[in-house]
PDBQT receptor file of N, H, CA, C and O in Angstrom, charges set to zero:
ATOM      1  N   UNK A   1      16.460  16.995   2.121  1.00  0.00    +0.000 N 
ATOM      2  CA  UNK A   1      15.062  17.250   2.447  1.00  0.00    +0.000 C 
ATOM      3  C   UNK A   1      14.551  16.117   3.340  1.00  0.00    +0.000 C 
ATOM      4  O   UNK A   1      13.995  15.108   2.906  1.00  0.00    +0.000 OA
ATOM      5  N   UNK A   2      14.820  16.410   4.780  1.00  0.00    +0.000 N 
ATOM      6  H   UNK A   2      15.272  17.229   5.133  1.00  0.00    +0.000 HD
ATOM      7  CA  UNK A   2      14.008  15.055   5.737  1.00  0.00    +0.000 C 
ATOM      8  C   UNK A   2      12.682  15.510   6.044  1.00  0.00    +0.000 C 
ATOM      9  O   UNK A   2      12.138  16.487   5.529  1.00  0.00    +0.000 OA
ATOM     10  N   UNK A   3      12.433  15.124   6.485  1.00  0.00    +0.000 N 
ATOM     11  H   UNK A   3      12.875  14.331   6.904  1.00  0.00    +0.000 HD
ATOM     12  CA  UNK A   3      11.066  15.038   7.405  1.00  0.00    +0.000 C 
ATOM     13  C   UNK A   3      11.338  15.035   9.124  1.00  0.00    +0.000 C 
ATOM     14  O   UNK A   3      12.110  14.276   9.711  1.00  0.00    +0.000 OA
ATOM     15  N   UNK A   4      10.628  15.915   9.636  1.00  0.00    +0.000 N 
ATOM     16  H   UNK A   4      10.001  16.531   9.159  1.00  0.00    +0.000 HD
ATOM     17  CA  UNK A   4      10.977  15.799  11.189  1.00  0.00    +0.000 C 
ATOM     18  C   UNK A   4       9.085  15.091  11.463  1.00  0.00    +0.000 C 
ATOM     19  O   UNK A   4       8.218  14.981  10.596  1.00  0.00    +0.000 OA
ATOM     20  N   UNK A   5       8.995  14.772  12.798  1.00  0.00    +0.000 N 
ATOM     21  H   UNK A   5       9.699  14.862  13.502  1.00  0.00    +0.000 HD
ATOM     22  CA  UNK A   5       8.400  14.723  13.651  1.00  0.00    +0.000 C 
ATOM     23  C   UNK A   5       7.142  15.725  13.304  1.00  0.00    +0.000 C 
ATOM     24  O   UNK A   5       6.137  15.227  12.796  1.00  0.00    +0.000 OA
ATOM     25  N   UNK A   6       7.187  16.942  13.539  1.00  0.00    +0.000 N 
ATOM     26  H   UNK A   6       8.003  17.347  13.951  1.00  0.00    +0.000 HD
ATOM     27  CA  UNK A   6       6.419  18.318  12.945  1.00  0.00    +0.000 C 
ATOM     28  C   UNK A   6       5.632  17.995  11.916  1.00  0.00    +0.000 C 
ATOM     29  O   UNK A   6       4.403  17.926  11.960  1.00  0.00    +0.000 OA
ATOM     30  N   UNK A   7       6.508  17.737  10.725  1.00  0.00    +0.000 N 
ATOM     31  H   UNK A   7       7.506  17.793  10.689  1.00  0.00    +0.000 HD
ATOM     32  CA  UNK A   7       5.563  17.772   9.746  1.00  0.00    +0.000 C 
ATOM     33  C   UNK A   7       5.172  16.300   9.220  1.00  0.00    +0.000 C 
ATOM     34  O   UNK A   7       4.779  16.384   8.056  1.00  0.00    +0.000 OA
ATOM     35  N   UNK A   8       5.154  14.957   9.713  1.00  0.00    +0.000 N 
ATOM     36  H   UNK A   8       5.473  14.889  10.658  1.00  0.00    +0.000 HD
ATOM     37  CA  UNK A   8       5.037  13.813   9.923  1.00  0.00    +0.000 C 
ATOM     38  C   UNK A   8       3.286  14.106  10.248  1.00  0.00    +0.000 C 
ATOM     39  O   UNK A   8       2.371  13.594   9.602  1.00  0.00    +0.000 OA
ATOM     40  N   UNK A   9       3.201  14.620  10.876  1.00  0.00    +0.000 N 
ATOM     41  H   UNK A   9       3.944  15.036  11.401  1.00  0.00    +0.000 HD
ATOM     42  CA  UNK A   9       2.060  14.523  12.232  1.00  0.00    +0.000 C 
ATOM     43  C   UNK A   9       1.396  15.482  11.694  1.00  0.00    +0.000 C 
ATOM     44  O   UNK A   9       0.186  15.385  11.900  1.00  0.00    +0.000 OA
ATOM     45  N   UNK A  10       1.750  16.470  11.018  1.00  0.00    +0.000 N 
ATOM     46  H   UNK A  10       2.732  16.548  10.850  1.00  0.00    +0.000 HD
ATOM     47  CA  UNK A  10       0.768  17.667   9.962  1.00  0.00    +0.000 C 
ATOM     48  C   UNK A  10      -0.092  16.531   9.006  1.00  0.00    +0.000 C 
ATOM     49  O   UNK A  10      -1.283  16.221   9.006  1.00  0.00    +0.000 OA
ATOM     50  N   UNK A  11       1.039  16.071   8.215  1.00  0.00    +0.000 N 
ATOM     51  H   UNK A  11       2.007  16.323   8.215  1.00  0.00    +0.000 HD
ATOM     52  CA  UNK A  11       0.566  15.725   7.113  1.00  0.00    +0.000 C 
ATOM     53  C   UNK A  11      -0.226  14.381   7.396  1.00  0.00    +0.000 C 
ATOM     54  O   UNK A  11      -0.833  14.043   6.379  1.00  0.00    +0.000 OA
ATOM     55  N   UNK A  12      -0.445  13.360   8.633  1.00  0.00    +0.000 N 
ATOM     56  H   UNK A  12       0.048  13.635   9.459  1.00  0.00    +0.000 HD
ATOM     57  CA  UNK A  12      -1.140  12.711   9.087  1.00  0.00    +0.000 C 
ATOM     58  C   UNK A  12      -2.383  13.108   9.536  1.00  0.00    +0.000 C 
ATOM     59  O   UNK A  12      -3.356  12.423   9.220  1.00  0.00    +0.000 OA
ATOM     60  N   UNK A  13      -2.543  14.242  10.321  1.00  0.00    +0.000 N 
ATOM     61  H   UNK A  13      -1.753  14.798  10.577  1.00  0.00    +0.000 HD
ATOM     62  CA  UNK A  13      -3.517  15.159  10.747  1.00  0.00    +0.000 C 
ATOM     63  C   UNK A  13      -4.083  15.580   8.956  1.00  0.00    +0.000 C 
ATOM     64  O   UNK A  13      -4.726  14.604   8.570  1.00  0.00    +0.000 OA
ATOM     65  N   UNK A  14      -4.054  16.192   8.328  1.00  0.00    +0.000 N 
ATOM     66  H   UNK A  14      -3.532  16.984   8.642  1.00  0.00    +0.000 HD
ATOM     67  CA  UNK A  14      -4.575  15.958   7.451  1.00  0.00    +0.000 C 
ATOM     68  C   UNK A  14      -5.361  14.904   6.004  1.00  0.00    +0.000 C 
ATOM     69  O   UNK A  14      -6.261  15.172   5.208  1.00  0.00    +0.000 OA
ATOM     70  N   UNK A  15      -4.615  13.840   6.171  1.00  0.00    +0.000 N 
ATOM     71  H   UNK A  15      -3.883  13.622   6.817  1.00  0.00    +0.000 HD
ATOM     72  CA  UNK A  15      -5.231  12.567   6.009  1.00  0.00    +0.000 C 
ATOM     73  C   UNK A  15      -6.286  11.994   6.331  1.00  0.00    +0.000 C 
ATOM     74  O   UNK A  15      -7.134  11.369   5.694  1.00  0.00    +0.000 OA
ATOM     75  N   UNK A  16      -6.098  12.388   7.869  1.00  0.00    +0.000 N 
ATOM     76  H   UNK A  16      -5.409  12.895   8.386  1.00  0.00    +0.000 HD
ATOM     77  CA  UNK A  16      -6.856  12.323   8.681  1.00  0.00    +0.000 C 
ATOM     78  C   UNK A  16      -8.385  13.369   8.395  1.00  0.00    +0.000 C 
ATOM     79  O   UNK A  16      -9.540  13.036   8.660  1.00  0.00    +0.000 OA
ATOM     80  N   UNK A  17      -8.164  13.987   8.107  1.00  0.00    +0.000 N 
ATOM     81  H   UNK A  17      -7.226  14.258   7.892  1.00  0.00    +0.000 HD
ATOM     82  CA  UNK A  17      -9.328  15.254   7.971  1.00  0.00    +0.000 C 
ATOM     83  C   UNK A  17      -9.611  14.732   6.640  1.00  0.00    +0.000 C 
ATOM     84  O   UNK A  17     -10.840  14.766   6.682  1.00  0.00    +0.000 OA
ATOM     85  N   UNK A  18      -9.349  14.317   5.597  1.00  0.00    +0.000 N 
ATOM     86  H   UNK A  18      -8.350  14.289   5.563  1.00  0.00    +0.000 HD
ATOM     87  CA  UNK A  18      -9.606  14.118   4.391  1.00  0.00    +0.000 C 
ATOM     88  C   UNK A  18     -10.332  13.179   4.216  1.00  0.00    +0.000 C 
ATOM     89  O   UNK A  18     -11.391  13.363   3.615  1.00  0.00    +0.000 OA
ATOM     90  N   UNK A  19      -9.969  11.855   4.703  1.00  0.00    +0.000 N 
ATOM     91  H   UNK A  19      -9.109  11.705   5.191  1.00  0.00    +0.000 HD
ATOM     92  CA  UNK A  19     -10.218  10.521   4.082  1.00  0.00    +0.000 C 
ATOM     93  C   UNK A  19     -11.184  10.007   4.987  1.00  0.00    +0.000 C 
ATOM     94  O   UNK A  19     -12.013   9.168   4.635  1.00  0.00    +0.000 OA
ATOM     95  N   UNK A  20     -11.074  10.787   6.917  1.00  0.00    +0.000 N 
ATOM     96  H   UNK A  20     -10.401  11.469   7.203  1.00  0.00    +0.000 HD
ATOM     97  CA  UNK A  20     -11.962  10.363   7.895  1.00  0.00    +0.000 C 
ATOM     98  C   UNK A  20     -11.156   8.892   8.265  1.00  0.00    +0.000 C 
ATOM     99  O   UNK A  20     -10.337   8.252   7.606  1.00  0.00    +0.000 OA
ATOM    100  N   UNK A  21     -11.798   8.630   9.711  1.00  0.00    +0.000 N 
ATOM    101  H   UNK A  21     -12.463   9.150  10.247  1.00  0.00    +0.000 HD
ATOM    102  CA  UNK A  21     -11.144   6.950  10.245  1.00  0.00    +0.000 C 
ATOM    103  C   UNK A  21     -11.010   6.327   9.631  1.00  0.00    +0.000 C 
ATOM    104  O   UNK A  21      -9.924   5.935   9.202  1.00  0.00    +0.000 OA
ATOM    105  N   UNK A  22     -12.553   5.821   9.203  1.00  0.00    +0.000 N 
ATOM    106  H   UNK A  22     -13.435   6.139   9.551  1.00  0.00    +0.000 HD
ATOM    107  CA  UNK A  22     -12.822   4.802   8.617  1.00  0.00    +0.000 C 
ATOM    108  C   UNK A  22     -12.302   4.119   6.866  1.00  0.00    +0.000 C 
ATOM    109  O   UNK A  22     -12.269   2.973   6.417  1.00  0.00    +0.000 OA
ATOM    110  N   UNK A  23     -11.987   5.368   6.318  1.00  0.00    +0.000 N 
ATOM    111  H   UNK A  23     -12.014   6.299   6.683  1.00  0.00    +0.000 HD
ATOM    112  CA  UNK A  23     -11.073   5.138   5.159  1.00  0.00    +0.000 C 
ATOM    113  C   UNK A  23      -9.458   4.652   5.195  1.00  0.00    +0.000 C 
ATOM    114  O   UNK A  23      -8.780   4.272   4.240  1.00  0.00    +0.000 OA
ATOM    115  N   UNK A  24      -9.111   4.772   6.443  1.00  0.00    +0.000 N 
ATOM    116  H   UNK A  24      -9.662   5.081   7.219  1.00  0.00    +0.000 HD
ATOM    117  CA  UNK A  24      -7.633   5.015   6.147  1.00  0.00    +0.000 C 
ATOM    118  C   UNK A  24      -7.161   3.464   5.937  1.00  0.00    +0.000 C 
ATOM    119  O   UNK A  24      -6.200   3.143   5.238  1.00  0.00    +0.000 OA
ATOM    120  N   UNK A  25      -8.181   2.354   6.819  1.00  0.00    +0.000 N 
ATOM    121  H   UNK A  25      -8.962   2.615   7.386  1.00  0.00    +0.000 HD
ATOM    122  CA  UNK A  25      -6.916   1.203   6.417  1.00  0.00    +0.000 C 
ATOM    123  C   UNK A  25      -7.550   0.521   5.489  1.00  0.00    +0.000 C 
ATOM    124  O   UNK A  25      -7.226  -0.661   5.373  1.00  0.00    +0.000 OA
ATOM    125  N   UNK A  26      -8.517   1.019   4.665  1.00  0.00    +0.000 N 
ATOM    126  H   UNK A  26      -8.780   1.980   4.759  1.00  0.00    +0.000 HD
ATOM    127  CA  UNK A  26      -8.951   0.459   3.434  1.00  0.00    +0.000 C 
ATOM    128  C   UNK A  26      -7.471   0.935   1.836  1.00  0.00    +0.000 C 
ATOM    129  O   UNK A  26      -6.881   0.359   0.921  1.00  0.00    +0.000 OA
ATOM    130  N   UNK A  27      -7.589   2.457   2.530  1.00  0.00    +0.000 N 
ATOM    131  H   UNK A  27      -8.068   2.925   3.273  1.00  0.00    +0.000 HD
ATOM    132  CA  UNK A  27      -6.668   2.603   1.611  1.00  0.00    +0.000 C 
ATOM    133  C   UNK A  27      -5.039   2.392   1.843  1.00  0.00    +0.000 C 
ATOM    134  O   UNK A  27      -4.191   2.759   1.029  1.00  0.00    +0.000 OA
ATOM    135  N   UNK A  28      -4.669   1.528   3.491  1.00  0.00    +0.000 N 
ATOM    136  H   UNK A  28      -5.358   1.230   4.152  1.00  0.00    +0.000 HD
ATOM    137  CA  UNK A  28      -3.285   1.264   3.629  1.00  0.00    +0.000 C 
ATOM    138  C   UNK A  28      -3.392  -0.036   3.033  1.00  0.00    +0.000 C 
ATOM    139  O   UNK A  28      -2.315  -0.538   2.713  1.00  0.00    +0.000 OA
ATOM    140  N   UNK A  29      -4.587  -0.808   2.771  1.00  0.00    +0.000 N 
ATOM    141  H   UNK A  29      -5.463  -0.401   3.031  1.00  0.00    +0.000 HD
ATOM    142  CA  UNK A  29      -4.379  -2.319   2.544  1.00  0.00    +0.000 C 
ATOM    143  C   UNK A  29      -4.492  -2.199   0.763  1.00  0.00    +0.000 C 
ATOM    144  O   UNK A  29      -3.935  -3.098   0.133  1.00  0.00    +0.000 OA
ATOM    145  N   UNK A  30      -5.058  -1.327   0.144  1.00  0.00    +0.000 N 
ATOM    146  H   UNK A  30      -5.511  -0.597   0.656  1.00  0.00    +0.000 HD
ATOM    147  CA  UNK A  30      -4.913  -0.760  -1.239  1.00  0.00    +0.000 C 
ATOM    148  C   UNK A  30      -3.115  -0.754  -1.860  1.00  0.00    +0.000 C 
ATOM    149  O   UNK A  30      -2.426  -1.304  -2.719  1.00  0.00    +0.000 OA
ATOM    150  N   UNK A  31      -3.007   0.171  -0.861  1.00  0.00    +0.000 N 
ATOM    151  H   UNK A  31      -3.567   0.618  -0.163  1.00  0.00    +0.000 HD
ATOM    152  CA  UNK A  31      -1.167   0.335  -1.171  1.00  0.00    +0.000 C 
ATOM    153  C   UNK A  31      -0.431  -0.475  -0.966  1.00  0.00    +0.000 C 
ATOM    154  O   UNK A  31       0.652  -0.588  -1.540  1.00  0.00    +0.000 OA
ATOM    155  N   UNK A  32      -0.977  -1.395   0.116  1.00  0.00    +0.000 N 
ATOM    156  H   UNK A  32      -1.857  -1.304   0.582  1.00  0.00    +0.000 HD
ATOM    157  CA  UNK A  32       0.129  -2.976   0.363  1.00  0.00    +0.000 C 
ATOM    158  C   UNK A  32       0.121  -3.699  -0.576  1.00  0.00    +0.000 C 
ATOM    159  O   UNK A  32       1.164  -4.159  -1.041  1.00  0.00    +0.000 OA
ATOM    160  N   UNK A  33      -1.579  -4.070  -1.272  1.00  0.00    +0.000 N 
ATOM    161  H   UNK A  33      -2.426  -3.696  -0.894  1.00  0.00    +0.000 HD
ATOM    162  CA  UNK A  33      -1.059  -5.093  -2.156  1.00  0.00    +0.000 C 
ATOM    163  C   UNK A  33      -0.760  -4.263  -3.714  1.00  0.00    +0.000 C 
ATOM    164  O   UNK A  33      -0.725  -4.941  -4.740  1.00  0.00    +0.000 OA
ATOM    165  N   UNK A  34      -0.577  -2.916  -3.760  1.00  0.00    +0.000 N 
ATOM    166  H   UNK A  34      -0.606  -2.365  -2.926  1.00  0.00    +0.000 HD
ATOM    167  CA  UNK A  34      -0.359  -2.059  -4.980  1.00  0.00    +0.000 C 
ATOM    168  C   UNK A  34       1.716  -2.435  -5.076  1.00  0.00    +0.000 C 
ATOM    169  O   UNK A  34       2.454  -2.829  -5.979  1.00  0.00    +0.000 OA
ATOM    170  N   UNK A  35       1.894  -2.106  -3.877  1.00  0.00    +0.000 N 
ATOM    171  H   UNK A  35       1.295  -1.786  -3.143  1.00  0.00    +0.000 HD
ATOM    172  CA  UNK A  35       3.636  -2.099  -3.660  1.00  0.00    +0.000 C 
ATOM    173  C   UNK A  35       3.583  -3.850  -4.017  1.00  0.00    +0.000 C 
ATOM    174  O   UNK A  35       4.292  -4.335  -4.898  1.00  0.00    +0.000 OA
ATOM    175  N   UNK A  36       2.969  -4.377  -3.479  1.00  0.00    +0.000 N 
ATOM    176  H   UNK A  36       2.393  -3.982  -2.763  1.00  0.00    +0.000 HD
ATOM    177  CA  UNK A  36       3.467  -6.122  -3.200  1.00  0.00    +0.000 C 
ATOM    178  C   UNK A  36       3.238  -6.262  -5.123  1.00  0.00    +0.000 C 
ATOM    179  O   UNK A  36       4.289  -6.617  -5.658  1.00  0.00    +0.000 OA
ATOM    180  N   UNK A  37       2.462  -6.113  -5.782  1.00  0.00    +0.000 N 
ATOM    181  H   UNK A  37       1.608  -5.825  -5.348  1.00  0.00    +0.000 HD
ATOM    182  CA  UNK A  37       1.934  -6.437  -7.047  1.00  0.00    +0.000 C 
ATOM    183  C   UNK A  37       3.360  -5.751  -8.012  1.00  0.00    +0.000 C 
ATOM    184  O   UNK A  37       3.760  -6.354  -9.008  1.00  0.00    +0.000 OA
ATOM    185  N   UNK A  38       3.963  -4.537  -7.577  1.00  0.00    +0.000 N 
ATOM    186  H   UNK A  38       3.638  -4.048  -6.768  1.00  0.00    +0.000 HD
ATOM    187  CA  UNK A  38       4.928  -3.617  -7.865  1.00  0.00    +0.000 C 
ATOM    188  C   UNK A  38       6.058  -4.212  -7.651  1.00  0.00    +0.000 C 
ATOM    189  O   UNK A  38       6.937  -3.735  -8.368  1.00  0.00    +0.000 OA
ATOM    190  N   UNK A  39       6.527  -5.304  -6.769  1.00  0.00    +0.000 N 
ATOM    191  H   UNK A  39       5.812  -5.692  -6.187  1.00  0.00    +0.000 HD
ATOM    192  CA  UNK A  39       7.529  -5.534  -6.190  1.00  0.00    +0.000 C 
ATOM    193  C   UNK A  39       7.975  -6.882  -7.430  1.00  0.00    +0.000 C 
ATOM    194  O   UNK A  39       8.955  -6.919  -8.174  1.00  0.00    +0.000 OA
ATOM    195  N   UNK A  40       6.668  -8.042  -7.257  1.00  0.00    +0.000 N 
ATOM    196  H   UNK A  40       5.872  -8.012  -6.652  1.00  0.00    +0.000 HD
ATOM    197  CA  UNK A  40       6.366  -9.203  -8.276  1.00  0.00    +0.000 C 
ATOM    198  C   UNK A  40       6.548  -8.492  -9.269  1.00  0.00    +0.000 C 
ATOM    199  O   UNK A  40       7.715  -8.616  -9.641  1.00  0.00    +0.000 OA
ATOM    200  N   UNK A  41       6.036  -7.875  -9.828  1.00  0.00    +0.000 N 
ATOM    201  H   UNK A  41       5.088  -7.774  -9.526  1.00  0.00    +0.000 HD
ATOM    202  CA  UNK A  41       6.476  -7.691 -11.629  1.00  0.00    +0.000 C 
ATOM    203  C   UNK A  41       7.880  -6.703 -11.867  1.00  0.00    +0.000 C 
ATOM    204  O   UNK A  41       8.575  -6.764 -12.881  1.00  0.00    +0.000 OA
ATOM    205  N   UNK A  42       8.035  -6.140 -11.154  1.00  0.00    +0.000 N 
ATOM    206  H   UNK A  42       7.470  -6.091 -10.330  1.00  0.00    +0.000 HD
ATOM    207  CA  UNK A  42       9.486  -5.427 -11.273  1.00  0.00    +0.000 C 
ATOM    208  C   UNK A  42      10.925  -7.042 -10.927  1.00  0.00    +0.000 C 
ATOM    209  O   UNK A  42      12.101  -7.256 -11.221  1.00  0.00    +0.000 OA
ATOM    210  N   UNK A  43      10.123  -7.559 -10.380  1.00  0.00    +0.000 N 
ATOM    211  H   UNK A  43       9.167  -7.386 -10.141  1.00  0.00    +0.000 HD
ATOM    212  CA  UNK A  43      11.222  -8.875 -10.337  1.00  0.00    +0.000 C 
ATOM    213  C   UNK A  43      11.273  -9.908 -11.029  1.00  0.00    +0.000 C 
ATOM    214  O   UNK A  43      12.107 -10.813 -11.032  1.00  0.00    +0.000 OA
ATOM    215  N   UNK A  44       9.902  -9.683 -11.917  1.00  0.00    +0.000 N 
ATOM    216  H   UNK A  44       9.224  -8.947 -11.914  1.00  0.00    +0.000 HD
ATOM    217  CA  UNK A  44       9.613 -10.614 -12.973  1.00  0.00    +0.000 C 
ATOM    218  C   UNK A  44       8.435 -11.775 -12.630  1.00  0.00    +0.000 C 
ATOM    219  O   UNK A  44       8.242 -12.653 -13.471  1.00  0.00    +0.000 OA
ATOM    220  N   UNK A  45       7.806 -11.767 -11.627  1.00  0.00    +0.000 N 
ATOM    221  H   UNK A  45       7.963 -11.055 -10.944  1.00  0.00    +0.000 HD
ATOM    222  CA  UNK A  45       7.341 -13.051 -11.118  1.00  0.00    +0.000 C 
ATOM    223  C   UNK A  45       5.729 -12.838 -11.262  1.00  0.00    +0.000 C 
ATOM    224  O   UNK A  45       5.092 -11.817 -11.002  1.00  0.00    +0.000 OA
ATOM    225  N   UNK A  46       5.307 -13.943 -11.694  1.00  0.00    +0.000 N 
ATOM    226  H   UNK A  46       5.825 -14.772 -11.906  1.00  0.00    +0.000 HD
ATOM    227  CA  UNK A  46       4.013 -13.877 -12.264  1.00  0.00    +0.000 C 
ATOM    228  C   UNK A  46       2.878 -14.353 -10.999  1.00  0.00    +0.000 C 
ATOM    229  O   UNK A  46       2.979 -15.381 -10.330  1.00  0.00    +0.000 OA
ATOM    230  N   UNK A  47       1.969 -13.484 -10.898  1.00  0.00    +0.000 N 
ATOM    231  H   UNK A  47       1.886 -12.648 -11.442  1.00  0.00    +0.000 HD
ATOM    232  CA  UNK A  47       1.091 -14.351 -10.045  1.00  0.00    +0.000 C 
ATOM    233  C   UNK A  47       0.246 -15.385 -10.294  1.00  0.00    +0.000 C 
ATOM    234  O   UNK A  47      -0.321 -16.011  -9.398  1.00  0.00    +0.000 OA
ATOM    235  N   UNK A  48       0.085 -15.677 -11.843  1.00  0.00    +0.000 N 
ATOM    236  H   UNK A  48       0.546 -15.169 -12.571  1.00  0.00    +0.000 HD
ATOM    237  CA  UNK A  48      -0.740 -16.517 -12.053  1.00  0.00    +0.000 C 
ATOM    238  C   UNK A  48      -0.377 -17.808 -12.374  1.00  0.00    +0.000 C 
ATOM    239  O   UNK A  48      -1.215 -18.660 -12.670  1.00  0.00    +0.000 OA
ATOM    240  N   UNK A  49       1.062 -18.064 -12.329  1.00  0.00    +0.000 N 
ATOM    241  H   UNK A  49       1.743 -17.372 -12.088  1.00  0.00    +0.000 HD
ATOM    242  CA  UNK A  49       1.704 -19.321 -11.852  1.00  0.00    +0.000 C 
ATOM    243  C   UNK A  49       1.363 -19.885 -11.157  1.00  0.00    +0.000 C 
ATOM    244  O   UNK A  49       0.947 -21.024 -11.369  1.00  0.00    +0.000 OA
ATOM    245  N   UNK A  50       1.404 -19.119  -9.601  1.00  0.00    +0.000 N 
ATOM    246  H   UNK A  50       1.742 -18.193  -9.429  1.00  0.00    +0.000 HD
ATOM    247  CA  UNK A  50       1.023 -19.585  -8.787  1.00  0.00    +0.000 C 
ATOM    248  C   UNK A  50      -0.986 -20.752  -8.759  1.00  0.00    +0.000 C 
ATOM    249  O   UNK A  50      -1.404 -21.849  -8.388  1.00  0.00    +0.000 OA
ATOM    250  N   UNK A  51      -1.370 -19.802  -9.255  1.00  0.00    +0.000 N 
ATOM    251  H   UNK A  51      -1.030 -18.911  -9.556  1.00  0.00    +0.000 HD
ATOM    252  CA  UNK A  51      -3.109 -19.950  -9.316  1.00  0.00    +0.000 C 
ATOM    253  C   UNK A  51      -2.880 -21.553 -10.135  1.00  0.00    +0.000 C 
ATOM    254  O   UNK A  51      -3.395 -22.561  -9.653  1.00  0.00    +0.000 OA
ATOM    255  N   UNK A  52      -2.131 -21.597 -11.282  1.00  0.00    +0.000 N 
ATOM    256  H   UNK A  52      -1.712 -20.778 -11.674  1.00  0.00    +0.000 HD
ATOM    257  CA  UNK A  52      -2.258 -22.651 -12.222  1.00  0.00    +0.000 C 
ATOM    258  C   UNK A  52      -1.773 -23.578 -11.133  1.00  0.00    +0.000 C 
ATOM    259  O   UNK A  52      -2.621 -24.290 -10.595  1.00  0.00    +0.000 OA
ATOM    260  N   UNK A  53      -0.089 -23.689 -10.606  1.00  0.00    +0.000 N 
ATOM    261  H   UNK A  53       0.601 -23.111 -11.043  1.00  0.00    +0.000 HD
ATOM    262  CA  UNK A  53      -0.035 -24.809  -9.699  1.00  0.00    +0.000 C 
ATOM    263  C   UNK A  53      -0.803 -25.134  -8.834  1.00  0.00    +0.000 C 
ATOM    264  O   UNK A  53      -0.935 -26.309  -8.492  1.00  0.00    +0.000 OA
ATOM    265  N   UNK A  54      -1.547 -24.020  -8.244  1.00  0.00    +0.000 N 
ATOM    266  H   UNK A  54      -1.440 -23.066  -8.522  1.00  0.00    +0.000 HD
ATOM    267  CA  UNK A  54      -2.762 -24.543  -7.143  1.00  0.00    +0.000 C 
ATOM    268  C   UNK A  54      -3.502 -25.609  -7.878  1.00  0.00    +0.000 C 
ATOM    269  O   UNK A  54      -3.554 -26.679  -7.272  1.00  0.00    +0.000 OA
ATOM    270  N   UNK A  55      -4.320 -25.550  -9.506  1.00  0.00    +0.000 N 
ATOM    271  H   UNK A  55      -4.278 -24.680  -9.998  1.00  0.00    +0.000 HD
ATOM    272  CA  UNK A  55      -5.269 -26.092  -9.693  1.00  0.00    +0.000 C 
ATOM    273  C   UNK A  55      -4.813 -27.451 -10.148  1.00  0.00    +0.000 C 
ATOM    274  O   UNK A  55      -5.753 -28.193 -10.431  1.00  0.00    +0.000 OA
ATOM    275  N   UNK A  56      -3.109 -28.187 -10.352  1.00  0.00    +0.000 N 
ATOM    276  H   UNK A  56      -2.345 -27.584 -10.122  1.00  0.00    +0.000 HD
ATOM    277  CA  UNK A  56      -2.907 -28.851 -10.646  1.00  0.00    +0.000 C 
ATOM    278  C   UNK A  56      -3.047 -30.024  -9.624  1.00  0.00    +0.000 C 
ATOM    279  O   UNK A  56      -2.754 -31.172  -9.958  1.00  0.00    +0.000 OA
TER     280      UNK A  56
């Protein structure tokens, strides 16, 4: 089951009709740090390590 070109550009065109311009890179920057947050805890790594060494 690929994806061509065709239906790439359907299913963008509809996104598009749904969410309007102005939504879309609110919700691509939603999913970046959703995957990035997904990526850290599936590998084990805590973000709030980080925060504590900052305050040291």
């Amino acid at each position: 089951m690929k994806l061509g070109a065709g239906e790439i550009i359907l299913i963008l065109a509809v996104v598009l009709l749904l969410f309007g311009g102005k939504k879309i890179p609110e919700l691509m920057k939603g999913l970046g740090k959703g995957m990035k947050e997904f990526k850290d805890a599936s590998r084990g790594e805590d973000s709030s390590k980080e925060v504590k060494e900052d305050k040291n």
